[in-house]
Phi, psi and omega in degrees: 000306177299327172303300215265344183286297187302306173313324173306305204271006148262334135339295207277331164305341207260288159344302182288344187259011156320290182287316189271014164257351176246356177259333173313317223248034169321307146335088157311152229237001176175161192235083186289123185223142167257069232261159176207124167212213193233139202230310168211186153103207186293314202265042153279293232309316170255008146289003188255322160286351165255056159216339146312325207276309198303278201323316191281312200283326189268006154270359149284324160328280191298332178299342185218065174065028153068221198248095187063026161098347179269151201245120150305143157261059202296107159258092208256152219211121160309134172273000166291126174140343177100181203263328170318317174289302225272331182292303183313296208306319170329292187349273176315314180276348169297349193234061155191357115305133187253033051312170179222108194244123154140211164103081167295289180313147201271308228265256190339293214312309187286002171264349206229334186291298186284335160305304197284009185268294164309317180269300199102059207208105172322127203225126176242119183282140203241345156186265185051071191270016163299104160344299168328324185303319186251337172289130204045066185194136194221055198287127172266027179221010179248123176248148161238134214257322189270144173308137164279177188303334222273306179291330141320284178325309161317304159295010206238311234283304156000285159298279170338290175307274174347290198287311185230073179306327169293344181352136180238301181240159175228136170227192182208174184212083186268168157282135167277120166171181153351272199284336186283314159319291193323276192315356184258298159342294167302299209278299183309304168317311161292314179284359175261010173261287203303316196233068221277343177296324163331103170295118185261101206283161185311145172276172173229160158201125214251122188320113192299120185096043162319303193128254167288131183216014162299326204254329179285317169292305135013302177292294181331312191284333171298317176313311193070013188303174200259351189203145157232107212246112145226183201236323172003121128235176192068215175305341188261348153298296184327297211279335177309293210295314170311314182242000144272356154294320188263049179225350160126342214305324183282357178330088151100020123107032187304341193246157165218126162244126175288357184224030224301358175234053168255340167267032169058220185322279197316312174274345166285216233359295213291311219303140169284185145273163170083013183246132155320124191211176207207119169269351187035057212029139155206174169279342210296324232252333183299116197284069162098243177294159169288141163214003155264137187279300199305295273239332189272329180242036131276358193270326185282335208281311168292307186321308181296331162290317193240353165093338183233180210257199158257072157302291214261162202293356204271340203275345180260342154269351165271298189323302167348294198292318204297342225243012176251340182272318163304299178300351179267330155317270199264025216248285182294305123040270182269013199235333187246018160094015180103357193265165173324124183281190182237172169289339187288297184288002185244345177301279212289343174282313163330306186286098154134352203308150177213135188219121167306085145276188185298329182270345193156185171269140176234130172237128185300113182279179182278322201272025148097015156290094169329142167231110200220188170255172173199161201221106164256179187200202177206153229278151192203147202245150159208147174304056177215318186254162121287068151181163173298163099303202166208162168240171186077019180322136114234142180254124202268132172270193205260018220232345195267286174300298197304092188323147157305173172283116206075011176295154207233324183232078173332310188296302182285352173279339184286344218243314175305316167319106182313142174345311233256359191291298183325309214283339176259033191266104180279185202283171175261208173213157166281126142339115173272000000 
C-alpha cells in the first residue's frame, strides 16, 4: 500500500512540475524545417541549386548559434512525383516539422496551400509564381518569398517595348499549366497595352517537362513572328534552347525567355547572345565587377561549396525564404520579451517582415506576398564566365510591377495601367 501511495504521489508530483517544465523549457531542442524542390526527373535541374544554396545558409545559421541559440534541423524531400505524391508526403512531413520551405511547380504549390491551411503549418513557398495562389484567396499560414508570373510577366512586355519598340508580331511558347497560362496571359496583356501596334499571334502550349520540341519549333518557325515569348524551366528550358538553336529559332534576337537561367549550367553554355531573359534574381544580370560585397561573397563562399556558380534563380530563392523564417523567428522573439514564440506569433512576424538579400531588400506584404524586383537584360559571351551573362540590365522596382494588394483581376490592372507606366522604366546599363 505505501509502494502505490508513494506511486500515486509521485505521479501527482510529476503532473504539477509539468506544466512548469514546459514553461522553463520554451526553447525547442531544434527549429525542424522541411524543404521541398525536384531532386530528380527534368526538374532536378533546378533542384540541385537549391538545396546546395539551403545546405551553405543553414550551416552559416547553426555556425553562428542557429535562432536564440536553437540550430535548424533540415529535412529534405522531393517534389518529383505529381500533386498526389506531394499532398501525401505535405502530410507526413507536417506532423515532424515545425515550417515548411520550397515548392516549384505552380500545380504542387496550389495543391499543398489549402492543406497547410487545414493542419495549420507555416508553409513558405519559395516559388510558385502563379497569380492563382492569392487570387480569392487569403491564406494565414502560406507566405510567398518569390515575385508572381504577372509581375515576371510584365517586366518582360516592359523591356521589349524600352528595347524594341517596332516590335510588328509576338508569339509565345509556354507549359500548359497554371504558371505557363498565367505567363502568357499577363505578358500578352502587356504587350497589347505597351505595344498595341503588335500583332499577338495564337500562343503553343505544351505538356510539362515535353522534351521534344521538334514540331513546335517547326510550327514556331512557320508563324515567322518577330518574338517568341516562353516561360519554359527547368529541362525544358534546356532542351528548348538546345534544338531551337541548332534549328536557327534564337537568330537576331528572335526569343525572349522569362525565366532565362532556369536551365542552370547547361542552358547558360546552350544560350546564344542577343536573347532577351527575365532573372527572376542571379548575379549573371550584375553589370560586371562586384561592387555588392554580400553578393560577391556569396557567389564565391558557393563556388567553393560546390565546384559551380549560383546561375540560376533557385539558390536565391531558398536563401530568401529560409533567411525570412529566420527574421520572423526573431522578429517574434523580440516582440515577446525573449520567450520562444507560438505559431500565431511567427505568422503575425511574417507580415510587414523586410529581410537584407544579396540582391536587395525583399519585404513580406500583409497579403502574405514577397514584394521584391526584377530584372532583365539580354544574354552576352565575355572571357571571364563559360556561359553567358548579361547586358543591357534594367532592374524594374515592385511598385512598377506589382499589383497592389486586394487586386482581384491582374489582367485587367495591367490593361489599366497608363501609357506614362514606360517612362518610368529605368535605363538600361551595360556590361562592363
Amino acid at each position: 500500500m505505501r509502494t502505490y501511495k508513494r506511486i500515486l504521489g509521485a505521479i501527482a508530483l510529476a503532473s504539477l512540475m509539468a506544466p512548469l517544465a514546459l514553461a522553463q523549457g520554451d526553447k525547442p531542442a531544434e527549429l525542424k524545417v522541411g524543404i521541398v524542390t525536384f531532386m530528380s526527373g527534368s526538374g532536378g535541374v533546378v533542384g540541385g541549386p537549391s538545396v546546395d544554396a539551403a545546405k551553405l545558409l543553414v550551416k552559416q545559421i547553426n555556425a553562428a548559434g542557429g535562432v536564440d541559440g536553437v540550430p535548424l534541423k533540415v529535412q529534405y524531400v522531393d517534389e518529383e512525383g505529381g500533386v498526389s505524391r506531394n499532398i501525401a508526403n505535405y502530410r507526413q512531413l507536417a506532423g515532424n516539422v515545425d515550417a515548411v520551405i520550397g515548392y516549384v511547380s505552380s500545380s504542387d504549390c496550389l495543391a499543398v496551400a489549402p492543406v497547410a491551411e487545414e493542419l495549420g503549418m507555416l508553409t513558405i513557398l519559395a516559388d510558385c509564381t502563379t497569380d492563382s495562389l492569392f487570387e480569392g484567396h487569403h491564406y494565414k499560414w502560406v507566405f510567398r518569398t518569390q515575385m508572381p508570373s504577372s509581375s515576371n510577366a510584365l517586366a518582360g512586355a516592359l523591356y521589349l517595348a524600352k528595347m524594341k519598340p517596332d516590335i510588328k508580331s509576338v508569339t509565345g511558347i509556354n507549359q500548359d499549366y497554371a504558371f505557363g497560362r498565367d505567363e502568357w496571359k499577363y505578358f500578352s496583356a502587356a504587350v497589347g497595352k505597351f505595344l498595341p501596334k503588335a500583332k499577338i499571334e495564337s500562343p503553343i502550349f505544351t505538356k510539362l517537362f515535353t522534351n521534344n520540341y521538334s514540331s513546335e519549333i517547326s510550327r514556331l518557325l512557320a508563324q515567322n513572328a518577330d518574338l517568341i515569348y516562353s516561360s519554359f524551366w527547368g529541362g525544358d528550358n534546356v532542351a528548348f534552347v538546345q534544338q531551337g538553336s541548332a534549328r536557327g529559332l534564337f537568330k537576331d534576337g528572335h526569343v525572349m525567355m522569362s525565366l532565362i537561367t532556369q536551365g542552370d549550367l547547361e542552358g547558360m553554355k546552350a544560350m546564344p547572345d542577343g536573347v532577351m531573359g527575365g532573372s527572376e534574381s542571379s548575379y549573371l544580370f550584375h553589370n560586371g565587377p562586384f561592387e555588392n560585397e554580400k553578393l560577391a561573397t556569396f557567389v564565391k563562399q558557393y563556388h567553393e561549396a560546390t565546384g559551380q556558380y549560383p546561375i540560376s534563380t533557385y539558390p536565391y530563392t531558398m536563401r530568401r525564404s529560409i533567411n525570412a523564417l529566420v527574421g520572423a523567428y526573431k522578429k517574434a522573439i523580440a516582440a515577446n520579451n525573449g520567450k520562444w514564440p507560438s505559431k500565431d506569433d511567427i505568422v503575425k512576424a511574417m507580415e510587414g517582415l523586410k529581410v537584407d538579400t544579396v540582391l536587395g531588400t525583399m519585404t513580406i506584404r500583409k497579403d502574405h506576398q514577397a514584394s521584391y524586383h526584377e530584372i532583365y537584360g539580354m544574354t552576352v559571351s565575355t572571357d571571364k564566365y563559360p556561359f553567358k551573362v548579361f547586358t543591357n540590365i534594367i532592374t524594374f522596382p515592385p511598385d512598377l510591377i506589382l499589383a497592389p494588394e486586394g487586386t482581384t483581376d491582374v489582367a485587367a490592372w495591367i490593361k489599366s495601367l497608363p501609357a506614362s507606366t514606360l517612362d518610368k522604366v529605368p535605363a538600361p546599363v551595360s556590361y562592363k
